[in-house]
C-alpha positions, 0 to 999 in steps of 0.5 A: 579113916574116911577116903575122900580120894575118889570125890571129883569135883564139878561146877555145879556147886561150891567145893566145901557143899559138895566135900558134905554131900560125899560124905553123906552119900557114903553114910548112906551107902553104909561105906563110913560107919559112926565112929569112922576116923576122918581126915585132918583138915590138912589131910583132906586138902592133901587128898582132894587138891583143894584150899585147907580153907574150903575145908575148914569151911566143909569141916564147919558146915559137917558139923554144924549139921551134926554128923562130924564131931571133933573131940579135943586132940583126938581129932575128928570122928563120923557121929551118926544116930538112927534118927540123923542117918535117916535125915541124910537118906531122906535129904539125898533121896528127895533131891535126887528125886527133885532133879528128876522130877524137875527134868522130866517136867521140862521134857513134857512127859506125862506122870504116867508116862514117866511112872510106866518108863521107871517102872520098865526100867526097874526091873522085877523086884519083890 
């Protein structure tokens, strides 16, 4: 069953986008799989300390966008196909790199520095 004990909260955005957005980072780090079980939503509130209302509002926008899918009495399952995990890859990848390009701009470095500072930074890599 998908563990969302180790989500920490923070102000930056509303609790339900950030409750999608772990989940989603653990899709994409191959932590929860298609077909993983998840929490009821009593059982996420419990987990998280949060209202069962904000989750309910979580478990609407998960699958609204696709990747939580709830089967009658069976409860509530991860779906994933090739085409939606990379979706979730490209989302995460180009927001994360957005805040960084943002972040750097604001700091006036320059593309080339900012290029030979990651690319130090990095390491070796074939």
């Amino acid at each position: 069953m998908v563990n969302f004990s180790k989500l920490q909260f923070d102000d930056r955005a509303p609790v339900y986008l950030q409750i999608a957005e772990y989940l989603k980072r653990q899709i994409l780090l191959g932590t929860v799989q298609d077909g993983d079980p998840m929490p009821s939503r009593r059982e996420l509130a419990a987990q998280t300390g949060i209202n069962p209302n904000t989750a309910q509002k979580a478990y609407r926008l998960m699958t609204e966008e696709g990747y939580v899918v709830t089967d009658g009495n069976s409860g509530s399952f991860v779906r994933l196909n090739p085409a939606l995990r990379e979706q979730i890859s490209e989302e995460l990848t180009r927001g994360l790199v957005e805040q960084f390009v943002t972040q750097a701009k604001a700091n006036r470095l320059s593309y080339k520095k900012v290029i030979a500072l990651v690319s130090d930074l990095w390491g070796d890599e074939d």
